[in-house]
LOLO-22297 format. One record per residue (C-alpha): residue number from 1; x, y, z. Coordinates in steps of 0.2 Angstrom, whole numbers, plus 5000, padded with zeros to 4 digits. Layout:
N
num	xx	yy	zz
NUM	X	Y	Z;
...
//
This chain:
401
num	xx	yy	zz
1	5827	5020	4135;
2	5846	5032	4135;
3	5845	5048	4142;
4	5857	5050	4128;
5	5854	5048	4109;
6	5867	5040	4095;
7	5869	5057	4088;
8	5872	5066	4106;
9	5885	5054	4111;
10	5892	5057	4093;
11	5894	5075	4096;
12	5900	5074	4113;
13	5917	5064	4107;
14	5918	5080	4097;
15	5915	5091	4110;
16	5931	5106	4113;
17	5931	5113	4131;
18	5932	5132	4131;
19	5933	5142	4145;
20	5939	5159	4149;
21	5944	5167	4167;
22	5949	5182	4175;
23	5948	5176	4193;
24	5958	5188	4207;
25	5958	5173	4217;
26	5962	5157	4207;
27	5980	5164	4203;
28	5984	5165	4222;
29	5979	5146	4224;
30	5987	5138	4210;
31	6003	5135	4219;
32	5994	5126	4234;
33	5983	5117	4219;
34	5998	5112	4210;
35	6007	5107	4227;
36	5990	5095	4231;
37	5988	5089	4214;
38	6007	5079	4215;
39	6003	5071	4233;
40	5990	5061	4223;
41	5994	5044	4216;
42	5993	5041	4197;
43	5981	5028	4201;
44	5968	5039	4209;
45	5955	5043	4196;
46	5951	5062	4194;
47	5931	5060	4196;
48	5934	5051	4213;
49	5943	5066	4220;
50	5927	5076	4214;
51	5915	5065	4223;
52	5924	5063	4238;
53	5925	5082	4237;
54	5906	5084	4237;
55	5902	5070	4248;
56	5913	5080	4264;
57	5905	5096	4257;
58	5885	5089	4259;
59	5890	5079	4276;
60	5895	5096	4285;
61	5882	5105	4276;
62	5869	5093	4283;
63	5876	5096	4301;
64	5875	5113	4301;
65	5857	5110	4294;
66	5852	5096	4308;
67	5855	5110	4322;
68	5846	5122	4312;
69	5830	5113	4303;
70	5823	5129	4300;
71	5839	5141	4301;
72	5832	5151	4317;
73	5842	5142	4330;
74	5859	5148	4335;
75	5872	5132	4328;
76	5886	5126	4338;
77	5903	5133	4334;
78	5910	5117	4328;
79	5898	5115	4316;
80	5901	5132	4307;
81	5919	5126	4306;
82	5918	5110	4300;
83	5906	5119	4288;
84	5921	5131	4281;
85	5932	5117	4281;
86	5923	5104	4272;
87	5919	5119	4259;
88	5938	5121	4256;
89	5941	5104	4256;
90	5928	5102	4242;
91	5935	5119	4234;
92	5953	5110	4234;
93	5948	5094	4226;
94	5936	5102	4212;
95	5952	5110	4207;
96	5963	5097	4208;
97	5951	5085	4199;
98	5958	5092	4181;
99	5975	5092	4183;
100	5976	5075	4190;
101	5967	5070	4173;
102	5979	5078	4165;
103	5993	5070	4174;
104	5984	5051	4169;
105	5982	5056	4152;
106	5961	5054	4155;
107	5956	5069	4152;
108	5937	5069	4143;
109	5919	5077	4140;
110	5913	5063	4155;
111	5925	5075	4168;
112	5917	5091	4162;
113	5900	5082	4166;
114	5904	5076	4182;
115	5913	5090	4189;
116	5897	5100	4181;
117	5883	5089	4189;
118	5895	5089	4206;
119	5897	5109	4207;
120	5875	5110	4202;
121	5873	5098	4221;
122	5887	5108	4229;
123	5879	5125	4224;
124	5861	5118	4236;
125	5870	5114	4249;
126	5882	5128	4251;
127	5866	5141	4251;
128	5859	5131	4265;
129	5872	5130	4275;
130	5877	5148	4275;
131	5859	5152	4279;
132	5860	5142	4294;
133	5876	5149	4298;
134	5868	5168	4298;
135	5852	5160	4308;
136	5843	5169	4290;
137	5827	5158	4294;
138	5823	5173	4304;
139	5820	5183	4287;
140	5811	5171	4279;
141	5809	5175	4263;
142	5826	5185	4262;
143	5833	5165	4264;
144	5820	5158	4250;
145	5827	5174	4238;
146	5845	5171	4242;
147	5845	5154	4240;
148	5835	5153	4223;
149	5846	5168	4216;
150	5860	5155	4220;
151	5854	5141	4209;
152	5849	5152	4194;
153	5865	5160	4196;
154	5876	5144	4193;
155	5858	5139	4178;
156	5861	5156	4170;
157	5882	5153	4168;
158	5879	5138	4158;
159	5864	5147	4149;
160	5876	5159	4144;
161	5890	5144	4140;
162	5878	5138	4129;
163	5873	5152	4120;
164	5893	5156	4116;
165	5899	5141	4119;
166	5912	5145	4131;
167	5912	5148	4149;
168	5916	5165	4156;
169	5922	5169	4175;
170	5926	5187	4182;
171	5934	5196	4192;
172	5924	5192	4207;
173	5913	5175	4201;
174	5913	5156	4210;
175	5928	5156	4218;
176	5930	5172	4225;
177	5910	5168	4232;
178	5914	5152	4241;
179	5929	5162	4251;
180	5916	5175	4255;
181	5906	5160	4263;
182	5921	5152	4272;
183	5922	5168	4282;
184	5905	5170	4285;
185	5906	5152	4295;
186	5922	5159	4301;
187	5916	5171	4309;
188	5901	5164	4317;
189	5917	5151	4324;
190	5922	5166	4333;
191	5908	5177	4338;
192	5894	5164	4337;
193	5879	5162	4326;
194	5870	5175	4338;
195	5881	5189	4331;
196	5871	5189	4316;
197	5854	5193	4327;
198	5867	5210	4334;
199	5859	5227	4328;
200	5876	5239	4325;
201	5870	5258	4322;
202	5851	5253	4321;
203	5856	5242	4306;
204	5853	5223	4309;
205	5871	5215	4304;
206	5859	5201	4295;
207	5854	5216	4282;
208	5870	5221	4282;
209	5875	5201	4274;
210	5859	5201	4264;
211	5861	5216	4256;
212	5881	5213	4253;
213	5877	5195	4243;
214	5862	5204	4235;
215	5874	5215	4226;
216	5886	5202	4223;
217	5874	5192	4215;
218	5864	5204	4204;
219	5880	5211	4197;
220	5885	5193	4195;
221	5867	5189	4187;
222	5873	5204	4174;
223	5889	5199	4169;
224	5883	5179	4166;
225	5868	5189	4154;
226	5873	5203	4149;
227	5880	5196	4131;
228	5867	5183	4127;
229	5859	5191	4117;
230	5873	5196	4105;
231	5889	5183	4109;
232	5876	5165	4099;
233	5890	5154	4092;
234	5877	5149	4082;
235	5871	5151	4065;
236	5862	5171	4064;
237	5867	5174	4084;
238	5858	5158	4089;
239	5866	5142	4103;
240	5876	5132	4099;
241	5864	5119	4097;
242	5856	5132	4082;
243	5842	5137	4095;
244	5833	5153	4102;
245	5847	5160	4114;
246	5831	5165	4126;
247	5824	5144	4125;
248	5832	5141	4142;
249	5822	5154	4150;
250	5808	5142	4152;
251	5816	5126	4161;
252	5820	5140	4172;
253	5804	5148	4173;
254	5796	5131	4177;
255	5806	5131	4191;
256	5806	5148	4200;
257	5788	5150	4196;
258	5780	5134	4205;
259	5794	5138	4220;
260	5785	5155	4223;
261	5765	5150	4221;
262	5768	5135	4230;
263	5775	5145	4246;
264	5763	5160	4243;
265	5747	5149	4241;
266	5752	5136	4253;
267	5737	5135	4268;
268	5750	5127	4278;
269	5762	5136	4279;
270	5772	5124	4268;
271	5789	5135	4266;
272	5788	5144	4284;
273	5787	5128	4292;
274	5799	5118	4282;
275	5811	5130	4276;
276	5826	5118	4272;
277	5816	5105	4266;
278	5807	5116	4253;
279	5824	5123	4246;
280	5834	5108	4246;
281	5817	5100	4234;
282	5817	5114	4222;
283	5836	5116	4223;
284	5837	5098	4218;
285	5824	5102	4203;
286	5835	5115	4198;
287	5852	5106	4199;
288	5843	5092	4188;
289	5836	5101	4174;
290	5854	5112	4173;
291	5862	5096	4171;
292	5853	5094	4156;
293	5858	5110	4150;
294	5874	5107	4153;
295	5872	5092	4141;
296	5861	5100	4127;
297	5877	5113	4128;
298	5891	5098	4125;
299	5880	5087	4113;
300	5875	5104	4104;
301	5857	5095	4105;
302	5839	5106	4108;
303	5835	5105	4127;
304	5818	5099	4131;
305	5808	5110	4140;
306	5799	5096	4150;
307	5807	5086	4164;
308	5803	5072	4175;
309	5808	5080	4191;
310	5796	5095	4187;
311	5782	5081	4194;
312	5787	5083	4210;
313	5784	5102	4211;
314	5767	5097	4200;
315	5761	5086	4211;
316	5762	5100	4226;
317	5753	5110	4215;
318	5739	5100	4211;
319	5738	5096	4232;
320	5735	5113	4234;
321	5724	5115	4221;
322	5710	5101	4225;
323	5713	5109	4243;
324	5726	5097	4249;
325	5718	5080	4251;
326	5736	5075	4256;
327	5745	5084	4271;
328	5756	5098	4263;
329	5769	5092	4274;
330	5769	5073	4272;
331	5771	5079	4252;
332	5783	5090	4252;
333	5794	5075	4261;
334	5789	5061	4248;
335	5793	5075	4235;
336	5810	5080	4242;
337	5815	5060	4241;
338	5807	5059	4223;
339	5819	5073	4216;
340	5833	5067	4224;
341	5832	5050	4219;
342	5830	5058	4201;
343	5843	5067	4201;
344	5855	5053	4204;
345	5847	5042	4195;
346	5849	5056	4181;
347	5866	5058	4182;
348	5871	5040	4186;
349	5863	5034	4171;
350	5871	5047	4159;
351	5886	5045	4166;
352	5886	5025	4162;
353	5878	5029	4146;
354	5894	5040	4143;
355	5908	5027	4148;
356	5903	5013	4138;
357	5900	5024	4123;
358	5921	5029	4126;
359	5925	5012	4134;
360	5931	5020	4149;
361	5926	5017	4168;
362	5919	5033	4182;
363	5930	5030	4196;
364	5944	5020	4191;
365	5958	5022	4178;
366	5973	5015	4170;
367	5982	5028	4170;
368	5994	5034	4154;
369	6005	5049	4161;
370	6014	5061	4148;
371	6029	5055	4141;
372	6041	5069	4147;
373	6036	5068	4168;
374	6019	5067	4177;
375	6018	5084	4183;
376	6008	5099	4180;
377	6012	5112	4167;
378	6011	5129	4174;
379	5996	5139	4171;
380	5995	5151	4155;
381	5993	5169	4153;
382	5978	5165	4141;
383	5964	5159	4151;
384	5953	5158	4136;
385	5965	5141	4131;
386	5956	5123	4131;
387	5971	5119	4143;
388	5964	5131	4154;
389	5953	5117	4160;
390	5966	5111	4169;
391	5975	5126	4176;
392	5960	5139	4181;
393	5947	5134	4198;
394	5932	5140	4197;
395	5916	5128	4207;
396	5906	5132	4193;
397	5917	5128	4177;
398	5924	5111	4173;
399	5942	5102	4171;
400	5939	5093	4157;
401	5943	5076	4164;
//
């Protein structure tokens, strides 16, 4: 069976991407964006330069997260930079991605969807790797809070885009974040990753950055929530699929709820021991199910609130609950492969489904530039524009391929 129906893929051809920004950063970068964007060839397909993009961004992660399995060890200096430089290597080519379908004339729902599914992935990995960065394995549970606010975060902006049906980005929001986080790893570069262990006027310098993101992240939780309940596009204030605008709280809830009994009730030990692993599982789980949301928002369809990467985090449930005939540890592993693998299978199937719906292909095109020249226009004023897709970075938000 399709992961999409007839009538979603109907919809989705109809689908207007809307998106409205007031970034402080974005407007500083789009003269080096614009500059990358004409050193790529016509030929080069706007979703490879997204995948490449993630795939640097996962690699450096991954190193940081190799020297520091648990984020308690101190991480060589190298690793931190490669970690900033493989973030603003994938921060360049997510923005990049919509103006070069711009300049090929394939522009399209399957780029918002890709670029959405590649930002959910980016989002796990970016929170680990800070985490090992800042050695924030030493507060445990300070890590699993941080990390999980970070994946609701990036569920509850497309809760909110599809409630309204357009995407909204502050002042401070996605792009503004992943400069925080390059100079985090800049400055363990400089000082080491010891510095974040220092204690400056009886305050540990780890509070300090637990306590700064924690701020930056509620007031970020409230500017993503803070309408839904009043901004339905909807018929009588409901989604845009004609829904509760409160439905999606419970594919989230399915998710934050078994990530915190699981750790609480685990005999072993399961998170303190395995700390990366246990995120990178549930993070997974949550970039899976927002990907469906991200789809029930452009179809206009119900989202279901079962899914099949919820079985992994059922299964070390029920483990724990017959008293963990199978080794915690040895699960959590075959679980964290499980999700991964669905994910992609997710996503790569969908993504098929997609391209021979619109008889187009993922990573290769012919392209058709605009008549007039093959460069970018220059940004509007009005960020609320569908062109604005192509103008306005944000990790979070599409470009409408």
């Amino acid at each position: 069976m399709g992961q999409l129906t007839a009538t979603q893929l109907r919809r989705l051809e109809e689908h207007k991407y809307s998106c409205s920004s007031s970034s402080l950063f974005d407007p500083l970068m789009q003269k080096w964006w614009r500059w990358l964007v004409e050193q790529c060839p016509l030929t080069l397909a706007p979703n490879l330069i997204t995948i490449t993009g993630l795939i640097i961004n996962i690699i450096t992660s991954l190193i940081l997260c190799y020297y520091s399995p648990d984020a308690k060890q101190e991480v060589p200096r190298w690793a931190c930079f490669l970690c900033a430089l493989g973030l603003f290597i994938y921060q360049s080519l997510d923005a990049i991605d919509g103006k070069q379908a711009r300049r090929t004339g394939t522009d399209g729902p399957l780029g918002e969807l890709f670029d959405h599914g590649c930002d959910s992935l980016s989002t796990v990995f970016v929170s680990l790797g800070v985490c090992c960065s800042v050695r924030l394995g030493t507060l445990p549970y300070w890590m699993f809070f941080q990390c999980m606010m970070a994946v609701s975060l990036f569920y509850c902006a497309h809760w909110q885009t599809y409630v309204s049906g357009t995407l909204r980005f502050g002042l401070v929001d996605v792009t503004e974040a992943q400069f925080g986080v390059m100079i985090i790893h800049a400055i363990s570069v400089i000082f080491g990753s010891d510095f974040w262990s220092l204690t400056l006027l009886e305050v540990s310098v780890q509070y300090v950055i637990v306590y700064g993101i924690l701020v930056c992240q509620l007031l970020l939780g409230y500017s993503y929530m803070s309408g839904v309940p009043y901004s339905g596009a909807g018929k009588n204030g409901s989604t845009v699929a004609g829904t509760s605008v409160l439905s999606p709280v419970v594919p989230l809830i399915y998710i934050l709820a078994p990530a915190i009994l699981i750790a609480w009730k685990s005999p072993e030990n399961l998170y303190l021991q395995n700390p990366i692993v246990y995120l990178l599982t549930f993070g997974c789980v949550s970039a899976r199910v927002t990907n469906r949301l991200v789809v029930a928002h452009m179809t206009k369809s119900e989202m279901a609130y079962s899914d099949a990467s919820l079985l992994g985090p059922g299964a070390l449930f029920l483990n724990q609950y017959f008293n963990c005939p199978i080794p915690e540890k040895a699960l959590l592993y075959v679980v964290c492969v499980y999700v991964i693998y669905d994910l992609i299978k997710y996503c790569r199937q969908v993504c098929l489904e997609i391209c021979q719906h619109l008889n187009i292909m993922l990573f290769t095109i012919v392209p058709h530039p605009p008549s007039c020249s093959g460069h970018v226009a220059a940004p509007e004023k009005n960020g609320s524009s569908s062109n604005t897709k192509y103008m306005t970075r944000s990790k979070s938000k599409v470009k409408g391929h």
